[in-house]
mmCIF file as Biopython writes it, N, C-alpha, C and O atoms, coordinates in Angstrom:
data_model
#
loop_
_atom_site.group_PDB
_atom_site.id
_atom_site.type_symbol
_atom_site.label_atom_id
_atom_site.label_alt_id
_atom_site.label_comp_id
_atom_site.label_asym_id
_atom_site.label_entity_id
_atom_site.label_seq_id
_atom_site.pdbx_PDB_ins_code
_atom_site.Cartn_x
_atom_site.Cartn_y
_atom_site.Cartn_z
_atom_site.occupancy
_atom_site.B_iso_or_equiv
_atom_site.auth_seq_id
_atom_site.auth_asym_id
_atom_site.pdbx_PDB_model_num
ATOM 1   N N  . UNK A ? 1  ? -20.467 2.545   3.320   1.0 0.0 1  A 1 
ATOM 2   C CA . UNK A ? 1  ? -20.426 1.149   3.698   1.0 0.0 1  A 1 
ATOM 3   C C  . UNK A ? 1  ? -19.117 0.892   4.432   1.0 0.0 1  A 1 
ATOM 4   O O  . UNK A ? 1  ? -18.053 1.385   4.056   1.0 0.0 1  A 1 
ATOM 5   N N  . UNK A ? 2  ? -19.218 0.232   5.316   1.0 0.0 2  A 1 
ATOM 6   C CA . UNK A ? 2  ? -17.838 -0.104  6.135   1.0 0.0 2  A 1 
ATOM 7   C C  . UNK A ? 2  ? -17.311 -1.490  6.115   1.0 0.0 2  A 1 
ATOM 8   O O  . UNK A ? 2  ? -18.134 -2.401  6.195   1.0 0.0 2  A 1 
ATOM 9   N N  . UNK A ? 3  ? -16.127 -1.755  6.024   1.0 0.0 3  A 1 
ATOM 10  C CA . UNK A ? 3  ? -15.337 -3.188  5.713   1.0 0.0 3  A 1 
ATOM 11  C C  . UNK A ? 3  ? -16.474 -3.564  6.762   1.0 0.0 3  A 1 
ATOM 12  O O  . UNK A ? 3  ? -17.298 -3.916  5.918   1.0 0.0 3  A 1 
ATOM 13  N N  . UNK A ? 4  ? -16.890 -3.683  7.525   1.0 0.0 4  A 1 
ATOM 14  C CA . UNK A ? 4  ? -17.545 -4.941  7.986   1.0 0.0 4  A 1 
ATOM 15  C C  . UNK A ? 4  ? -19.104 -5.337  7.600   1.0 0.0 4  A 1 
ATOM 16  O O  . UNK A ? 4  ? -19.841 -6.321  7.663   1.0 0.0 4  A 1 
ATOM 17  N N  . UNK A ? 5  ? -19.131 -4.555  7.351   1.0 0.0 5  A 1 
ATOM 18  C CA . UNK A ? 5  ? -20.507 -5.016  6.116   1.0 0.0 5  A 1 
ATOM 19  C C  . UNK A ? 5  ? -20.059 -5.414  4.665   1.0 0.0 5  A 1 
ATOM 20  O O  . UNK A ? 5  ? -20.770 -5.876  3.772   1.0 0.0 5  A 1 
ATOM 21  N N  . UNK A ? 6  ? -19.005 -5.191  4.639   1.0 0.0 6  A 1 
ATOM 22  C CA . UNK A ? 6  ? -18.399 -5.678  3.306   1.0 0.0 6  A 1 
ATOM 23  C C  . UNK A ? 6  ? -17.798 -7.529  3.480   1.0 0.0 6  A 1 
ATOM 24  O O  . UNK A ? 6  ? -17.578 -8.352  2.592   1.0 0.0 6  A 1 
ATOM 25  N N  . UNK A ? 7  ? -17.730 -7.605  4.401   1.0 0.0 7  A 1 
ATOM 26  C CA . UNK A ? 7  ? -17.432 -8.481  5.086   1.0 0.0 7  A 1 
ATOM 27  C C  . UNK A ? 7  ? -19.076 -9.688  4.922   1.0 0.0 7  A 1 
ATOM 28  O O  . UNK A ? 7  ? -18.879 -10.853 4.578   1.0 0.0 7  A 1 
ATOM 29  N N  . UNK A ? 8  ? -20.494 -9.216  5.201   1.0 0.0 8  A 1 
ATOM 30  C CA . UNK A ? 8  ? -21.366 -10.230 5.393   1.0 0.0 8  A 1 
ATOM 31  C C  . UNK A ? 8  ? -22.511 -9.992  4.379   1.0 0.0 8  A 1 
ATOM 32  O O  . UNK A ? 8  ? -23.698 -10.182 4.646   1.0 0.0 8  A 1 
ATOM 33  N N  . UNK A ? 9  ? -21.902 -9.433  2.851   1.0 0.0 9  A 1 
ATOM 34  C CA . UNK A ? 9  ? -22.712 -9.221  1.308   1.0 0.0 9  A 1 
ATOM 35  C C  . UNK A ? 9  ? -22.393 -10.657 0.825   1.0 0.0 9  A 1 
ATOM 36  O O  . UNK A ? 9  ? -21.310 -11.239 0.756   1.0 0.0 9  A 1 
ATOM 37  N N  . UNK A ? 10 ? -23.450 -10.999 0.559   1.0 0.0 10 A 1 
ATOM 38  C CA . UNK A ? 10 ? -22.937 -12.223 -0.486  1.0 0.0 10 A 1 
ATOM 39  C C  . UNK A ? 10 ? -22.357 -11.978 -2.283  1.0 0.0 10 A 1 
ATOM 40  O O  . UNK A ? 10 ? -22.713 -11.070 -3.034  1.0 0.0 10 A 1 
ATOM 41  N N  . UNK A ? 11 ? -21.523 -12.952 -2.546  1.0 0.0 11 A 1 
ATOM 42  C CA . UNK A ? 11 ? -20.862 -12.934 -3.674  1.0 0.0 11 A 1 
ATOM 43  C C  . UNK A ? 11 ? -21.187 -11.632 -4.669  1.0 0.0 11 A 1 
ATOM 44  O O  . UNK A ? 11 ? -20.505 -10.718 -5.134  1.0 0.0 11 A 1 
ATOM 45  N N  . UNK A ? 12 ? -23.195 -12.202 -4.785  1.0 0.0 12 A 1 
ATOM 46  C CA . UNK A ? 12 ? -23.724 -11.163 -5.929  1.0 0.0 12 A 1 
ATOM 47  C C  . UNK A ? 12 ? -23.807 -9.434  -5.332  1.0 0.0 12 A 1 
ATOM 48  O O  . UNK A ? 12 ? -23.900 -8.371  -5.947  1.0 0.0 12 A 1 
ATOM 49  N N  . UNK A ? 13 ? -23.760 -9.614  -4.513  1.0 0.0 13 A 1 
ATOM 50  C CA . UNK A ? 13 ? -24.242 -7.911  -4.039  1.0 0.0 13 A 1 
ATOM 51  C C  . UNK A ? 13 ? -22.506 -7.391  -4.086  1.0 0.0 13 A 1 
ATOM 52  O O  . UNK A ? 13 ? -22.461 -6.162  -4.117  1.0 0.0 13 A 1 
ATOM 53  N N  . UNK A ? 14 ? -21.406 -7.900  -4.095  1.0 0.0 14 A 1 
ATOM 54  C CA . UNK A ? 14 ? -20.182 -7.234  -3.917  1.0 0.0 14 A 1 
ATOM 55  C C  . UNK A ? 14 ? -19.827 -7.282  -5.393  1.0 0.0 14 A 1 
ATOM 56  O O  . UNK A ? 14 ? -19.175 -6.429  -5.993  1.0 0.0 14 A 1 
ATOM 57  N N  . UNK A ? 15 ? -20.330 -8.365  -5.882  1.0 0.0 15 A 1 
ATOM 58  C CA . UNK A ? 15 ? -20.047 -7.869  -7.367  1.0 0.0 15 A 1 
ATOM 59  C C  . UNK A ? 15 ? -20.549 -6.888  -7.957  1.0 0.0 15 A 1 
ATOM 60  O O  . UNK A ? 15 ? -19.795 -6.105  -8.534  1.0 0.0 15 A 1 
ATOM 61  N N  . UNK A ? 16 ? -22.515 -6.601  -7.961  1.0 0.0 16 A 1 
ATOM 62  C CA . UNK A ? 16 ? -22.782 -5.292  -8.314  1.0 0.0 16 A 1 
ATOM 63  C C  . UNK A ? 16 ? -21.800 -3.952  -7.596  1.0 0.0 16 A 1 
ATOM 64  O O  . UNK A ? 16 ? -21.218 -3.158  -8.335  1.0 0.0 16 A 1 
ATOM 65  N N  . UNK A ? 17 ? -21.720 -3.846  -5.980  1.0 0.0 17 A 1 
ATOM 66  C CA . UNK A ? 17 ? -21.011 -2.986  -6.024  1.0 0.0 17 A 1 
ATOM 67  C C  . UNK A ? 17 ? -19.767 -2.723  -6.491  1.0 0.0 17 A 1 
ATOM 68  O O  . UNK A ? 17 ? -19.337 -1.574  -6.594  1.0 0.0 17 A 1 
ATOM 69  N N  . UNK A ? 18 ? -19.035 -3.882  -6.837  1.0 0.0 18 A 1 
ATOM 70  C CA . UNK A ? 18 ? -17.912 -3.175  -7.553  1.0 0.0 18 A 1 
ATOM 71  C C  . UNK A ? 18 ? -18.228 -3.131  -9.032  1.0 0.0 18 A 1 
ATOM 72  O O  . UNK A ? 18 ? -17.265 -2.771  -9.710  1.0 0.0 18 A 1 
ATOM 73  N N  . UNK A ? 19 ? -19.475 -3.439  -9.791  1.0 0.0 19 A 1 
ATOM 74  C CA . UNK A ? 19 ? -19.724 -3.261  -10.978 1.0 0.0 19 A 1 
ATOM 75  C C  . UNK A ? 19 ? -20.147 -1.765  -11.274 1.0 0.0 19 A 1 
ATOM 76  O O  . UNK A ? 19 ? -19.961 -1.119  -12.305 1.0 0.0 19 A 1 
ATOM 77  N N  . UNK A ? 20 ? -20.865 -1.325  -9.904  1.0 0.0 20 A 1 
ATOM 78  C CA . UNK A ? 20 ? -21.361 0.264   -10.084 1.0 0.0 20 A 1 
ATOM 79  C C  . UNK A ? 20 ? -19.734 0.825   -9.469  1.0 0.0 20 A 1 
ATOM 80  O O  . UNK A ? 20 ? -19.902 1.982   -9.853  1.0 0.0 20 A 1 
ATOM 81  N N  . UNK A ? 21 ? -19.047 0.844   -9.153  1.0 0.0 21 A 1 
ATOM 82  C CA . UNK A ? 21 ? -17.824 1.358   -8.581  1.0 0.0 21 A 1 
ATOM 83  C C  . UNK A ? 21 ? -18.246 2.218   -7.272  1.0 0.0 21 A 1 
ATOM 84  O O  . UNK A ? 21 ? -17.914 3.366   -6.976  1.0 0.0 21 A 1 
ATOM 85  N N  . UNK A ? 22 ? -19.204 1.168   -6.478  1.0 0.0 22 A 1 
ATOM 86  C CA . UNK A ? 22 ? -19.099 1.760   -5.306  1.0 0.0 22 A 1 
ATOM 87  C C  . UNK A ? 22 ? -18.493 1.396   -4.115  1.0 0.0 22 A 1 
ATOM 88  O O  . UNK A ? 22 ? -18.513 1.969   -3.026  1.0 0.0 22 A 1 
ATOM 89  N N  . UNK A ? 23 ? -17.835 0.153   -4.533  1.0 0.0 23 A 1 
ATOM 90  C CA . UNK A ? 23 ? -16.309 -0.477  -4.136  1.0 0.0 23 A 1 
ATOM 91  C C  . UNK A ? 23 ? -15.688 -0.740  -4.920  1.0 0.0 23 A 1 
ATOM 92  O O  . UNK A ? 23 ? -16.073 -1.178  -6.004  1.0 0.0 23 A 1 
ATOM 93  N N  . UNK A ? 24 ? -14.224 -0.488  -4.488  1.0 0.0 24 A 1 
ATOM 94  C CA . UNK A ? 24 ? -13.393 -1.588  -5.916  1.0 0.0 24 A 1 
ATOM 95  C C  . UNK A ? 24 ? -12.786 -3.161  -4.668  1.0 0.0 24 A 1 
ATOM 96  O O  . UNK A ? 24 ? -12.821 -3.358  -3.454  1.0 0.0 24 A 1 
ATOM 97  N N  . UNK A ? 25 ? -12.341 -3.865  -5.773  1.0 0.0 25 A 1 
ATOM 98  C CA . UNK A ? 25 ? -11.931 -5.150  -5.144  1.0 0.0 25 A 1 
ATOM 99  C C  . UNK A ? 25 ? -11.015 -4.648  -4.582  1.0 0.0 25 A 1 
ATOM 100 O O  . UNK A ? 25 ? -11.007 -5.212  -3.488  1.0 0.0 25 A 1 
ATOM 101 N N  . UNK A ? 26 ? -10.193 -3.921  -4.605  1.0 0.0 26 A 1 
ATOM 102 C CA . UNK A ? 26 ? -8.994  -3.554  -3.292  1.0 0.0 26 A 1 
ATOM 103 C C  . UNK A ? 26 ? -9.850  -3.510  -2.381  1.0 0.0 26 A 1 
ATOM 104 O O  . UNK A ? 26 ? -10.275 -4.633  -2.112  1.0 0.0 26 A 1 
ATOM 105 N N  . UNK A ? 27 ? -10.341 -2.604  -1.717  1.0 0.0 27 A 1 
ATOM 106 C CA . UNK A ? 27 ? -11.261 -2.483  -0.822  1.0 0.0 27 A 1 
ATOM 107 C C  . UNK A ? 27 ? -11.749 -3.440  -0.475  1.0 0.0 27 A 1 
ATOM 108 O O  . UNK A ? 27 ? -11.371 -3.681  0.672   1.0 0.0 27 A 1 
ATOM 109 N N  . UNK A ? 28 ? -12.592 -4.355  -0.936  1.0 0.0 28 A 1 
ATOM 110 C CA . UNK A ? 28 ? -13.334 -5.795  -0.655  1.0 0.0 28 A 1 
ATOM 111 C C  . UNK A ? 28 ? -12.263 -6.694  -0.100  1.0 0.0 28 A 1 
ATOM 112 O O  . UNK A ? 28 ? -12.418 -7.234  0.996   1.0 0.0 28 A 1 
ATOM 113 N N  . UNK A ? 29 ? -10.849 -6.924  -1.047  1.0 0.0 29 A 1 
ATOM 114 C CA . UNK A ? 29 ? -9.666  -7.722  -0.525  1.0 0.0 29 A 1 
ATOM 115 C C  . UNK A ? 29 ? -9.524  -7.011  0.882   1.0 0.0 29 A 1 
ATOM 116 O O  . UNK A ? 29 ? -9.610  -7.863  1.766   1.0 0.0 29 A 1 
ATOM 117 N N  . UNK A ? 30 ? -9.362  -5.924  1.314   1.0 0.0 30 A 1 
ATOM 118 C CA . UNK A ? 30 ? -8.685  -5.406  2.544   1.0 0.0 30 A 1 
ATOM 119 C C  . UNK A ? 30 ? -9.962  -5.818  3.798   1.0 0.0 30 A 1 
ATOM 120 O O  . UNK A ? 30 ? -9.907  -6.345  4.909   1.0 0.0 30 A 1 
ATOM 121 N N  . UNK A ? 31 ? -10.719 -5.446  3.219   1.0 0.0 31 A 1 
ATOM 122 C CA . UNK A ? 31 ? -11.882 -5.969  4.504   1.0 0.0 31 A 1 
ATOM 123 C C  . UNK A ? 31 ? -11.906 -7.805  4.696   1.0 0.0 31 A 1 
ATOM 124 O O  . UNK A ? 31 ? -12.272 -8.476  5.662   1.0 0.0 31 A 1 
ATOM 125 N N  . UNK A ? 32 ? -11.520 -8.107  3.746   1.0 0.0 32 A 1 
ATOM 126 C CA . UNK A ? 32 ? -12.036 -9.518  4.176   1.0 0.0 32 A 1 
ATOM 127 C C  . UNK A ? 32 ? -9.952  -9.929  4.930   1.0 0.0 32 A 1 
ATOM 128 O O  . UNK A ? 32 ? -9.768  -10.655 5.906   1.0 0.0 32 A 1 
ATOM 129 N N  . UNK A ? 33 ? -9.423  -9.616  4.572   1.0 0.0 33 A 1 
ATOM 130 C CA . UNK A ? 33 ? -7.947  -9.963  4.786   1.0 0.0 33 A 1 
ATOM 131 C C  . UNK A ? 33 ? -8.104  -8.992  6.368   1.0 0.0 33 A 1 
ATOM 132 O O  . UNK A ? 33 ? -7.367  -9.565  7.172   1.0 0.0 33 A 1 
ATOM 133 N N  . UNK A ? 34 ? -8.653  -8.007  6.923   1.0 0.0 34 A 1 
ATOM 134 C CA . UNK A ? 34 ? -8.864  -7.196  8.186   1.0 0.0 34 A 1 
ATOM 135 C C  . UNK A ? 34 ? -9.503  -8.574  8.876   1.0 0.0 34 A 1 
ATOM 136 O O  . UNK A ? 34 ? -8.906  -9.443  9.512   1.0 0.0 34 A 1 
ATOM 137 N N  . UNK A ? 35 ? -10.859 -8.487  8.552   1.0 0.0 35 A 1 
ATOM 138 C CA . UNK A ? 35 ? -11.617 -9.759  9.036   1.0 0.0 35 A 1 
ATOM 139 C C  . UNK A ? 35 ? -10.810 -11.167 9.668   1.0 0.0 35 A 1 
ATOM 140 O O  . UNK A ? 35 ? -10.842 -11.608 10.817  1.0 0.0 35 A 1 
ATOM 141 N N  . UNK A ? 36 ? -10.057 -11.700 8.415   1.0 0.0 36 A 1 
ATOM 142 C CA . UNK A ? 36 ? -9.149  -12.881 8.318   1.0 0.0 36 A 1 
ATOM 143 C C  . UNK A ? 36 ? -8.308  -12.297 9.581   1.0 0.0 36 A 1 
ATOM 144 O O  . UNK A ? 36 ? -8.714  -12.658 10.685  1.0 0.0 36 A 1 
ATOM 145 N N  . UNK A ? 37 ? -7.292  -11.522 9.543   1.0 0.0 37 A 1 
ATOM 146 C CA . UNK A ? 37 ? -6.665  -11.420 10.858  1.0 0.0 37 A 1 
ATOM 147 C C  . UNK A ? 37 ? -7.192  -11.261 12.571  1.0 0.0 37 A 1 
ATOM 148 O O  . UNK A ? 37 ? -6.871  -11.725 13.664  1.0 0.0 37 A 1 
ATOM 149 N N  . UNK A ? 38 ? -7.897  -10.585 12.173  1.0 0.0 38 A 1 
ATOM 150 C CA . UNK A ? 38 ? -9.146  -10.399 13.643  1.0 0.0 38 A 1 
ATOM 151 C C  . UNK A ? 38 ? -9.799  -12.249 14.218  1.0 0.0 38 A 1 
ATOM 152 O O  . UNK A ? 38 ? -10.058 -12.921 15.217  1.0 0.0 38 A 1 
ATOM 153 N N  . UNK A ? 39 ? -9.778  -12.276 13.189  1.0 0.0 39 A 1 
ATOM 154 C CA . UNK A ? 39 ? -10.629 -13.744 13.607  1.0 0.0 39 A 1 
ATOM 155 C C  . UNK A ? 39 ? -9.952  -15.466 13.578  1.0 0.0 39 A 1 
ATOM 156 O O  . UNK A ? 39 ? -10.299 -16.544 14.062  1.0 0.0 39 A 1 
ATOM 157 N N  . UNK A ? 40 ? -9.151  -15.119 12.974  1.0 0.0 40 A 1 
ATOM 158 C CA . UNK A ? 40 ? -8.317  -16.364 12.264  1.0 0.0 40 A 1 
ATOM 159 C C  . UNK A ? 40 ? -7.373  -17.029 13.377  1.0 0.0 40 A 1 
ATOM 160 O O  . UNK A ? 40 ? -6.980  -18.183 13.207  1.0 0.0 40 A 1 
ATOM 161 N N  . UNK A ? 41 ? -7.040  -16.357 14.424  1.0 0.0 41 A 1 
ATOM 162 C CA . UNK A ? 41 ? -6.192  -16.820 15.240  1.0 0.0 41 A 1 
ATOM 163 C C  . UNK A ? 41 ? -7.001  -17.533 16.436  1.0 0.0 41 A 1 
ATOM 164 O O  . UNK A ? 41 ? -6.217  -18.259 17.048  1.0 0.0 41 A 1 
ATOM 165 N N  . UNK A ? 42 ? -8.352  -17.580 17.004  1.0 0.0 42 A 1 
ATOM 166 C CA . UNK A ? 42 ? -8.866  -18.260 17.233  1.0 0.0 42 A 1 
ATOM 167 C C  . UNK A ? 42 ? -9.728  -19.484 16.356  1.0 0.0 42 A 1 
ATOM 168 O O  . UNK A ? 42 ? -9.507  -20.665 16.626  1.0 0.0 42 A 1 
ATOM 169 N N  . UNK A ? 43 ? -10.631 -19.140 15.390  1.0 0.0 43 A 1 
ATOM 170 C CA . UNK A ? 43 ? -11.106 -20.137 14.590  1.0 0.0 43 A 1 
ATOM 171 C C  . UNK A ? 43 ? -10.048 -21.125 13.688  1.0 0.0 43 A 1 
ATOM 172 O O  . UNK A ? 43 ? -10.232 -22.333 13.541  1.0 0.0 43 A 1 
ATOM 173 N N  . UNK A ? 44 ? -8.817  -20.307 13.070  1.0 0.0 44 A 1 
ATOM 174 C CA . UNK A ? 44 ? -7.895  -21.188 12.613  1.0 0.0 44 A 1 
ATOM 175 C C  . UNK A ? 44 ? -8.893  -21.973 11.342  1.0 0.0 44 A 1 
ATOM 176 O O  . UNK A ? 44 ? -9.077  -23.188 11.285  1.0 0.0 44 A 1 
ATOM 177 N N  . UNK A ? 45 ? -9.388  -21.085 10.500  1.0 0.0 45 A 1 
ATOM 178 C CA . UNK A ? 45 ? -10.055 -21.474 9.102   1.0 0.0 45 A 1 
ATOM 179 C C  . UNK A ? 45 ? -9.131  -21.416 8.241   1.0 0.0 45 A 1 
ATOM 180 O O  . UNK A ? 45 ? -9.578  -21.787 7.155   1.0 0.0 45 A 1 
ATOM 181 N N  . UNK A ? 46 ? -7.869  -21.084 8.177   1.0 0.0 46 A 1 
ATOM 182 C CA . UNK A ? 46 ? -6.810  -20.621 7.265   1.0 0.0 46 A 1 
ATOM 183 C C  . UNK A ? 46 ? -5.757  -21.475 7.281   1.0 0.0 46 A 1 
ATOM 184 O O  . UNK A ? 46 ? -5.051  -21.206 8.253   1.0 0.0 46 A 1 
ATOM 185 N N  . UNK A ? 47 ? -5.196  -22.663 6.453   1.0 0.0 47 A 1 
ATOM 186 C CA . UNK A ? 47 ? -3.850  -22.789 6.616   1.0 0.0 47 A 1 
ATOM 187 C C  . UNK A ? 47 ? -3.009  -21.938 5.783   1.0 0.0 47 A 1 
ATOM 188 O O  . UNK A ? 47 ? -1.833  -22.023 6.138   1.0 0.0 47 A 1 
ATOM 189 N N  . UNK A ? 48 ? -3.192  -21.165 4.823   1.0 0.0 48 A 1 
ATOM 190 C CA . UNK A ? 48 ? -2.310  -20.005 4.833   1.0 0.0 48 A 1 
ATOM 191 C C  . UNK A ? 48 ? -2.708  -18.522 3.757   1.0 0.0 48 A 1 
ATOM 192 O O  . UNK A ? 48 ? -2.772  -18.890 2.584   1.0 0.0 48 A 1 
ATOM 193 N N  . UNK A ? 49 ? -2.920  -17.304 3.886   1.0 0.0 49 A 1 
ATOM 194 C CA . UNK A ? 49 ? -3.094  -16.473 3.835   1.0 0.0 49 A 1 
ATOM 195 C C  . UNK A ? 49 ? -2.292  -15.613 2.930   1.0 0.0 49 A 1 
ATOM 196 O O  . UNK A ? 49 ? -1.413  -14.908 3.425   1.0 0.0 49 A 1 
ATOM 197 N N  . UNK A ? 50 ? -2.473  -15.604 1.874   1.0 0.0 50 A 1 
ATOM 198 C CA . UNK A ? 50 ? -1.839  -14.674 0.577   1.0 0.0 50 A 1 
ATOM 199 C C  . UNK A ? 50 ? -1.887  -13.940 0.563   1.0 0.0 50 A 1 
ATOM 200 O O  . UNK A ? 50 ? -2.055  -13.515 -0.580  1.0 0.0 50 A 1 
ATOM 201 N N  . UNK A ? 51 ? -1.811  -12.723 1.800   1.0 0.0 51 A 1 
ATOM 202 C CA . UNK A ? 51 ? -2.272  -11.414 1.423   1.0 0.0 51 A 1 
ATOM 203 C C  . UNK A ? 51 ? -1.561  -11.010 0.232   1.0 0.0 51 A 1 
ATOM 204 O O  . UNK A ? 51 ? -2.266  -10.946 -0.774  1.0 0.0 51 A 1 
ATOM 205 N N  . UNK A ? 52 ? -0.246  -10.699 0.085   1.0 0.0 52 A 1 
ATOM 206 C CA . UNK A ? 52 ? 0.590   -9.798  -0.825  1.0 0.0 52 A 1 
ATOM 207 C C  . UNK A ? 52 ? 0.013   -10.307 -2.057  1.0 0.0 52 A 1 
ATOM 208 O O  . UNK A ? 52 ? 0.036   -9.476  -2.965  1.0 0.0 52 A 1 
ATOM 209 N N  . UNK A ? 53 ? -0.644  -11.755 -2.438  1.0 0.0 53 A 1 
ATOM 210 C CA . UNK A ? 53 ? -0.698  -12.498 -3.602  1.0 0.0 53 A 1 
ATOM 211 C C  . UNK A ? 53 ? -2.412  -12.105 -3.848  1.0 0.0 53 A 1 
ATOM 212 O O  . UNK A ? 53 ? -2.850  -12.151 -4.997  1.0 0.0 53 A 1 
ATOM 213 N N  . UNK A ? 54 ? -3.477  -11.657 -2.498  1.0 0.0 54 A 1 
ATOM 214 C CA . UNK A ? 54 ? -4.406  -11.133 -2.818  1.0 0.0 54 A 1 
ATOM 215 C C  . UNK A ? 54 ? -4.919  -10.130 -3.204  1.0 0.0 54 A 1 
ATOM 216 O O  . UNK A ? 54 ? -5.873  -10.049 -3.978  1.0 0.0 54 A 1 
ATOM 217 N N  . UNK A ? 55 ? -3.988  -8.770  -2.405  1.0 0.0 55 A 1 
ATOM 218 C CA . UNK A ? 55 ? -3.854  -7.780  -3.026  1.0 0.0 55 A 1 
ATOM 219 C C  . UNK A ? 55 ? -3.155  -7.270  -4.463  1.0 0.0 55 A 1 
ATOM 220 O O  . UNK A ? 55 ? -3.589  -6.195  -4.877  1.0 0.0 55 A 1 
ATOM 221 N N  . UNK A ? 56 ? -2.245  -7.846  -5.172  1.0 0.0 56 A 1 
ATOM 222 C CA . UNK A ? 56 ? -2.294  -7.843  -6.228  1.0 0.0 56 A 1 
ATOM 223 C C  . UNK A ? 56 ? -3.161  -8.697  -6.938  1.0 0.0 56 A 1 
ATOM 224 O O  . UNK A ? 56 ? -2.738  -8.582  -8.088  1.0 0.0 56 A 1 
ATOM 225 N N  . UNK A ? 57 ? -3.931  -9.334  -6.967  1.0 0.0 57 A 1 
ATOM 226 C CA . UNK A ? 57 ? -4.850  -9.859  -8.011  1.0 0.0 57 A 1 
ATOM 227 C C  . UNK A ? 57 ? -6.202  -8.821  -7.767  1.0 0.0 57 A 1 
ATOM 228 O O  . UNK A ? 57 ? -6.921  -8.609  -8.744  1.0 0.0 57 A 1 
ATOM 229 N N  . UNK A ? 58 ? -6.490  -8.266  -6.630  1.0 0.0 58 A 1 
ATOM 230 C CA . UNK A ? 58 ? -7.058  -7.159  -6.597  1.0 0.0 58 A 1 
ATOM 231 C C  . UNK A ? 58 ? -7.168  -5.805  -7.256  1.0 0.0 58 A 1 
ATOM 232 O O  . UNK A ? 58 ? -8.189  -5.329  -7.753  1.0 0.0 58 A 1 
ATOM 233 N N  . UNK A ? 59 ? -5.648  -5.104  -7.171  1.0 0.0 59 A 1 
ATOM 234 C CA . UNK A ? 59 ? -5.319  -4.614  -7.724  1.0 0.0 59 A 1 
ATOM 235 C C  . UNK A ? 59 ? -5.260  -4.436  -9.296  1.0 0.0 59 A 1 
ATOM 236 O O  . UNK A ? 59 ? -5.506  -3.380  -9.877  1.0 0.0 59 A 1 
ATOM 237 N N  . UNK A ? 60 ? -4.842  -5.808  -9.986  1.0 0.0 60 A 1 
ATOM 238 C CA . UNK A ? 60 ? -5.232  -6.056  -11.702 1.0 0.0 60 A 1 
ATOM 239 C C  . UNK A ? 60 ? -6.770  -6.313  -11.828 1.0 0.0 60 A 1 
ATOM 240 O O  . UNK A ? 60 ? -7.284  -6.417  -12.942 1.0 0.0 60 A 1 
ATOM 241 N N  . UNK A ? 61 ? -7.472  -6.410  -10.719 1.0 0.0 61 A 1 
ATOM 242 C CA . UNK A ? 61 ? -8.716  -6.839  -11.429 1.0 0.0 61 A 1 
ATOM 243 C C  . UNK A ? 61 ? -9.406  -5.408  -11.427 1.0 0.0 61 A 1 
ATOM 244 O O  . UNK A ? 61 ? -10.160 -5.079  -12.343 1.0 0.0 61 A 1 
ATOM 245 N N  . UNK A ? 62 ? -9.120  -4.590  -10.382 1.0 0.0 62 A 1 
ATOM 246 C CA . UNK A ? 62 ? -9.604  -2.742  -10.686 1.0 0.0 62 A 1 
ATOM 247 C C  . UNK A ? 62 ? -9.217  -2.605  -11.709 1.0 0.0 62 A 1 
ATOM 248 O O  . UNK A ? 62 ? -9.978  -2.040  -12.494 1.0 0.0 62 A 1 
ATOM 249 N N  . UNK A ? 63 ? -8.010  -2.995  -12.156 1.0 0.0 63 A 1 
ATOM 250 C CA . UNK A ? 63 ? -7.448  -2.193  -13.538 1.0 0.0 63 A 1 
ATOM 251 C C  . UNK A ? 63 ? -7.737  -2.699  -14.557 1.0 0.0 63 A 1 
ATOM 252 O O  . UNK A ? 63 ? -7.343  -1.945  -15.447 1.0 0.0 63 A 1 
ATOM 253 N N  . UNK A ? 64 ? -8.367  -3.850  -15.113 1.0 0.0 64 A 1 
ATOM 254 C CA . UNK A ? 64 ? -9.075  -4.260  -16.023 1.0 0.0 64 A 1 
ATOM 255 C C  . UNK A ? 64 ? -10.568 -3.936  -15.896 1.0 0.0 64 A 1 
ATOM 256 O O  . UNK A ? 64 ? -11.348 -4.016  -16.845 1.0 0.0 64 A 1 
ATOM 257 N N  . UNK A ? 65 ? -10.885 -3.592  -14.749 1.0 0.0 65 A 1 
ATOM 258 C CA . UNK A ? 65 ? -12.586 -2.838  -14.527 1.0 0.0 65 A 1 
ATOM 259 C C  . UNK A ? 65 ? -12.374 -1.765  -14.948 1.0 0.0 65 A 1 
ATOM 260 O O  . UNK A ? 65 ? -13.402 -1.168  -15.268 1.0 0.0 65 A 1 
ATOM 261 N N  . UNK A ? 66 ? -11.373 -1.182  -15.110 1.0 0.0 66 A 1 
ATOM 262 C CA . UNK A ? 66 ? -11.231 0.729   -14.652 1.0 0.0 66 A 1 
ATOM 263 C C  . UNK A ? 66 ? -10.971 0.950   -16.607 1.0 0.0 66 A 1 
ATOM 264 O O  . UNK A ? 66 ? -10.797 2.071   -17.084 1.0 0.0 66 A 1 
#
């Protein structure tokens, strides 16, 4: 599967995959935060962007899955 299909799963299908561990939420955070930069500077959906604050809540949430 490639961040950009990770990108247009709805809620429930990214949760099974990270429930079967065939993504973890790091992964899911990085595709959608890839996405967010690619796109964000024209649409301007963002007033501001947590990466460092998304990737660690990513990060603890693998490790309470794991």
């Amino acid at each position: 599967m490639t961040s950009t299909d990770l990108c247009f799963l709805n809620l429930i299908e990214v949760g099974r995959l990270i429930l079967t561990r065939e993504v973890s939420s790091l992964e899911v955070t990085r595709a959608l935060l890839e996405r967010i930069a690619q796109l964000d500077g024209r649409l301007r959906s963002y007033a501001t962007v947590t990466r460092e604050i998304a990737l660690q809540a990513a990060a603890d949430a693998d490790r309470e899955i794991a």
